[in-house]
C-alpha positions in Angstrom: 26.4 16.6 -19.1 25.9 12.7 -18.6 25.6 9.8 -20.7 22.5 8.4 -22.1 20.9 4.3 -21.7 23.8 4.3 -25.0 26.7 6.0 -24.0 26.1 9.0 -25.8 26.2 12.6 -24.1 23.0 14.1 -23.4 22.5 17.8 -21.9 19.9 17.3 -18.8 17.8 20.3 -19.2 16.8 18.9 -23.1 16.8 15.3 -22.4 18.1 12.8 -24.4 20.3 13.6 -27.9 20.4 11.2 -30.7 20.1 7.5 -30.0 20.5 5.2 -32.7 19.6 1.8 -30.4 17.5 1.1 -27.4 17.4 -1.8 -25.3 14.1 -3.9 -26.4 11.6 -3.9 -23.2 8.8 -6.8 -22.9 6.0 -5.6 -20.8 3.8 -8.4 -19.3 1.0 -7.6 -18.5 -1.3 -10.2 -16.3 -5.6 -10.2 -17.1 -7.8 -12.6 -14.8 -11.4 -11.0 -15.5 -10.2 -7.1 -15.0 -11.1 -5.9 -18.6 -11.4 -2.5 -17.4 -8.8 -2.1 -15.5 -6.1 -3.7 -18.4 -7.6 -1.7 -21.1 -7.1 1.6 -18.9 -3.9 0.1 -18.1 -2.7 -0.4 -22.2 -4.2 2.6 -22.9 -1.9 4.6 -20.6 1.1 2.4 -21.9 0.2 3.3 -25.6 1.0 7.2 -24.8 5.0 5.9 -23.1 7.5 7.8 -25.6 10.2 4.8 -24.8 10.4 3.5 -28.9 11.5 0.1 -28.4 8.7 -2.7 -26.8 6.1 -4.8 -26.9 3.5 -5.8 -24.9 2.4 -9.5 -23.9 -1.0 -10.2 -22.2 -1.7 -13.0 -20.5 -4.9 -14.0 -19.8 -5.7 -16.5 -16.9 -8.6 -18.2 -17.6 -11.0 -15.5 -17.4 -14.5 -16.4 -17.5 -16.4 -13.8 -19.4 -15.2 -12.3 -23.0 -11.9 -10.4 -21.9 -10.1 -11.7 -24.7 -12.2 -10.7 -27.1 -12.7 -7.5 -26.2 -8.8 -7.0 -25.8 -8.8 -8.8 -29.6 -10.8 -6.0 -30.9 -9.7 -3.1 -28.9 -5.7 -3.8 -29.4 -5.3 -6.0 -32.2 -1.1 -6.3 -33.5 -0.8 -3.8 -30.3 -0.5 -6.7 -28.6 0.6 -10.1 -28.0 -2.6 -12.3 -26.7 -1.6 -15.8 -24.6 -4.6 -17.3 -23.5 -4.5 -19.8 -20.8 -6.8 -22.9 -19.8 -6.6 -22.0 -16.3 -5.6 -19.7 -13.7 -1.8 -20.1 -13.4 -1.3 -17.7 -10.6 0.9 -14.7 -11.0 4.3 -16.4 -10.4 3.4 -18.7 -12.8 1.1 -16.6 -15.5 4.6 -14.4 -15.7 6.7 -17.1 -16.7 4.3 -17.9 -19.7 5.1 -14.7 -20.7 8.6 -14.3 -20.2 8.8 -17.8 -21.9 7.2 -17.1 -24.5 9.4 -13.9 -25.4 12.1 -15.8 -25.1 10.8 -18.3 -27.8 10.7 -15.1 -30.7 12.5 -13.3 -32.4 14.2 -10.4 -32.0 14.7 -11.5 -28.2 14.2 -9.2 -25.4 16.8 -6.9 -23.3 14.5 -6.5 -20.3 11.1 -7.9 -19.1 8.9 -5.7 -17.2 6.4 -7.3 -15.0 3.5 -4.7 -14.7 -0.2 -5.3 -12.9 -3.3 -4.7 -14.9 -4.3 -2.3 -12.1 -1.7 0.0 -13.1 -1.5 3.5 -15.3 2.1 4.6 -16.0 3.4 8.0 -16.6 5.1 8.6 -20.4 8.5 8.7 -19.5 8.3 5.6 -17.1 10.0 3.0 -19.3 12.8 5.4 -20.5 13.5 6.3 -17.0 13.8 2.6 -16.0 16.2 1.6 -19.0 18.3 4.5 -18.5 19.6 3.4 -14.8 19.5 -0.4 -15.9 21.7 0.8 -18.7 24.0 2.6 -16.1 25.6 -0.2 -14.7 26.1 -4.0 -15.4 25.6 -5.0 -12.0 22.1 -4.0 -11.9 19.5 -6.9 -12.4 16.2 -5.5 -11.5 15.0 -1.8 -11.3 11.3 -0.7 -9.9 9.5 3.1 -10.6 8.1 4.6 -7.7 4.5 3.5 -7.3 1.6 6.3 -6.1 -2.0 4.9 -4.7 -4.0 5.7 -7.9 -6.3 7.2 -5.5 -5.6 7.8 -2.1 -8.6 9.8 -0.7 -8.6 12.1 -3.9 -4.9 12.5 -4.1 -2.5 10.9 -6.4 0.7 12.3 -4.4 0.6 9.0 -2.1 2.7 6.7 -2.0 2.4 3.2 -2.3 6.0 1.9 -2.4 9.5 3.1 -2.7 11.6 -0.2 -3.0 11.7 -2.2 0.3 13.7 -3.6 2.3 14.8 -7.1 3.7 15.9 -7.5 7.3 16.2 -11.0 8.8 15.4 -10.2 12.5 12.6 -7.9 11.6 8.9 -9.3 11.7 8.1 -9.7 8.9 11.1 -10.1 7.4 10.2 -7.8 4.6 8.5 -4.2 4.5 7.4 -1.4 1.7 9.5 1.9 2.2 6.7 4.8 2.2 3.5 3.7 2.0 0.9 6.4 2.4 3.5 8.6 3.0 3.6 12.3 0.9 6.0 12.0 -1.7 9.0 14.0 -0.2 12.7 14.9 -1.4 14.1 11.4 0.6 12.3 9.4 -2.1 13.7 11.3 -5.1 17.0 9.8 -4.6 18.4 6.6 -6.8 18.8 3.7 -4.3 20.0 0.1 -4.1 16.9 -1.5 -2.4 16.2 -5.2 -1.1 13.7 -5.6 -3.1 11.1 -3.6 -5.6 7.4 -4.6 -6.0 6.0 -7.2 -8.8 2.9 -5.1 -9.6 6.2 -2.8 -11.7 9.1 -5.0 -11.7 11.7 -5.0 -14.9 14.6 -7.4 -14.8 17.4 -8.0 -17.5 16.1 -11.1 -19.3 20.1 -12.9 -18.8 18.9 -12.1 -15.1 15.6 -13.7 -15.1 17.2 -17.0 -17.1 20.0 -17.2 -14.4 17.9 -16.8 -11.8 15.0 -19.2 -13.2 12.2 -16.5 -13.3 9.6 -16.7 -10.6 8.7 -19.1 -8.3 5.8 -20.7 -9.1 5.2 -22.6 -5.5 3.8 -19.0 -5.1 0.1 -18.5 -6.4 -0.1 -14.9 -5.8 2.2 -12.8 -3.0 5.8 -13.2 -1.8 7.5 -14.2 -5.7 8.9 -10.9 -6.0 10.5 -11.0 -2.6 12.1 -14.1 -3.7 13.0 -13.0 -7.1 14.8 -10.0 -5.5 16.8 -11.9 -3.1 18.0 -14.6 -5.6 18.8 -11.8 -7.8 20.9 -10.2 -5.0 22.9 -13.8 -4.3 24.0 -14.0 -7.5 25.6 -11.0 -7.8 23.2 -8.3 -9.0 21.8 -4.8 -7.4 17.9 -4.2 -6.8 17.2 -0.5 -7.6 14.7 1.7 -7.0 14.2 4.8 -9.4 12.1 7.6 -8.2 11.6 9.1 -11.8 9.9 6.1 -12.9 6.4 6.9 -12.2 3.6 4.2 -11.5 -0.2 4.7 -10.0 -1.4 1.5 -8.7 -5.4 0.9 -7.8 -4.3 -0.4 -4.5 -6.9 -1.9 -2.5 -8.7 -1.2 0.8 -5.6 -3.9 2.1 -2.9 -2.4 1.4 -4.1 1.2 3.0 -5.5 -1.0 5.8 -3.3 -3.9 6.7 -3.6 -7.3 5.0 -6.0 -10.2 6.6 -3.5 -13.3 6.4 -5.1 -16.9 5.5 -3.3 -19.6 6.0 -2.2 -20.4 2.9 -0.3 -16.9 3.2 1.6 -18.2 6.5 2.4 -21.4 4.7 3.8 -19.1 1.7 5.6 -16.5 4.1 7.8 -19.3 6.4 8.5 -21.4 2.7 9.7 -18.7 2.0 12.0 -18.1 4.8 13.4 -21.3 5.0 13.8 -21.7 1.2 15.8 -18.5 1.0 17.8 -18.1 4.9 19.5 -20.4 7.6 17.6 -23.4 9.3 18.3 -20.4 12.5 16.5 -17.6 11.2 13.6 -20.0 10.3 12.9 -21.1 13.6 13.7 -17.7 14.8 10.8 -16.6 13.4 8.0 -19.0 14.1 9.1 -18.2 17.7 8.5 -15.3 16.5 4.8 -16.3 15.5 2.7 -15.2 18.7 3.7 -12.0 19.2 2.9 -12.1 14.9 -0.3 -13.1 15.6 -1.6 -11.5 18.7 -0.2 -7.5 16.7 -2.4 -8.7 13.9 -5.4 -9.8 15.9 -5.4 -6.2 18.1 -4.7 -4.2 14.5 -7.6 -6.3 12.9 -9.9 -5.5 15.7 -9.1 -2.1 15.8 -9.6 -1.5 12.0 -12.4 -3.9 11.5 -14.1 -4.7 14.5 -14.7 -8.1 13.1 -14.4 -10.8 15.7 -15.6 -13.9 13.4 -13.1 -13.7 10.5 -10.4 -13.0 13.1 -11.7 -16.2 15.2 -12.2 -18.5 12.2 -8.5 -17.6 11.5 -6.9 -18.4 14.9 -9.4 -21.5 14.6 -7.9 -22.4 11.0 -4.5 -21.4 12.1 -4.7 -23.8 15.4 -5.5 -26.1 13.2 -2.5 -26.0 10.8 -0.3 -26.2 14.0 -1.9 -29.1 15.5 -1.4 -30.8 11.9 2.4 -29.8 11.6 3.1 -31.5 15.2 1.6 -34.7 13.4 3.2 -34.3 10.2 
């Protein structure tokens, strides 16, 4: 016997007993023109047996008729934002969690899903339940499978991560493309979970003044993780919380950095370690960039994307010196 998200007794082998309360969840749910993939996305989330959310899509500025589709299709399902313009993800979240915040009753939890994603129908429950299990957790992430990895959906795409300061880059997913295997069915404090299934207490995401919005897309939920960890709280990943996630040819392949994602990646260091470990790693930065350049060649056998980015990248060094 255990206890339940409530503190009631359940027997494992029938699940949960009686519960008379549950924690409300606010699901965010990000659209920038990807009807399909946010009504197979809802659709998924309508079958979740968890009894107590709702769901909040933001629209960034999509150009075609998204919204009214999602108007017709889902109706009092869900909550519709509509932005002007494309806030980013960072950003586009905080609309969301800002808005929850403004009604009544308030939230519990916000959880911060992609529009790529399909969840399994225990997800959410499975996600409350170790939140519920001890104060000290802030932020808990499901395990996330490729949604197709060759014809497979055993893949995975990320089991938590973790954060090591001397290790370039900093930050790394646990698992990826690995078979899904008794060492990732364990409960584990994590330095960080993945923003495309992230839910955070909503006392967490006030304290820690949601996400960053210097970041347009990529590296907030690093941030958000860390902050979360200075003040106090633990980062868990739970393996019975089960996510498929329409990963792109990037994330099986290696990611092609621009410079904007360099500028992103060492704000990032120096906003959130010592003035040491920030200049540890842009001397760090050319044995970065000559691993990526061999990788790149080696997967894509594209010399003039690889050249225009050392050129762009020379570039951005020549105009720090001057800066």
């Amino acid at each position: 016997m255990s206890k339940d998200i409530n503190g009631q007794f359940v027997d494992s082998t029938k699940g949960l007993l009686e519960v008379t309360e549950y924690p409300k969840v606010c699901i965010i749910i990000l659209n920038w023109n990807g009807l399909q993939d946010t009504n197979e996305c809802l659709e998924s989330i309508r079958k979740i047996s968890y009894p107590n959310y709702e769901v909040i899509v933001v629209d960034n500025a999509s150009t075609g008729n998204d919204t009214e589709v999602l108007k017709e299709k889902f109706g009092d399902y869900i909550r519709l934002i509509e932005n002007r313009k494309n806030y980013g993800f960072s950003e586009g979240n905080n609309i969301g969690m800002r808005y929850a915040l403004s009604n009544n009753p308030l939230p519990d939890y916000f959880l911060l899903l992609n529009n790529d994603t399909t969840v399994a129908p225990d997800f959410l429950t499975e996600l409350v339940k170790v939140a519920e299990s001890d104060p000290e957790i802030g932020i808990v992430g499901p395990k996330i499978y490729f949604y197709d990895f060759e014809g497979r959906k055993n893949v995975i795409w990320s089991a938590g991560g973790k954060v090591c300061w001397w290790h370039e880059p900093f930050y790394y997913h646990l698992g990826p493309t690995h078979n899904d295997s008794p060492k990732y069915q364990v409960v584990k404090d994590v330095g960080f979970v993945s923003g495309a299934a992230m839910m955070l207490k909503s006392h967490v995401a006030e304290e820690i003044s949601f996400l960053n919005s210097q970041y347009f897309f990529g590296y907030e939920e690093i941030e958000c993780c860390m902050k979360a960890r200075k003040a106090g709280y633990k980062i868990i990943y739970v393996p019975n919380a089960k996510v498929w996630h329409k990963a792109r040819i990037r994330y099986r392949s290696g990611y092609n950095p621009t410079i904007g994602d360099l500028t992103d990646y060492y704000y990032l260091i120096r906003n959130n370690f010592s003035p040491l470990v920030y200049y540890y790693h842009w001397m760090l930065l050319p044995i970065l960039l000559f691993k990526w350049g061999i990788t790149y060649l080696k997967r894509y056998r594209d010399k003039a994307t690889l050249y225009k980015f050392l050129s762009d990248f020379s570039r951005f060094i020549i105009k720090r010196k001057g800066d």
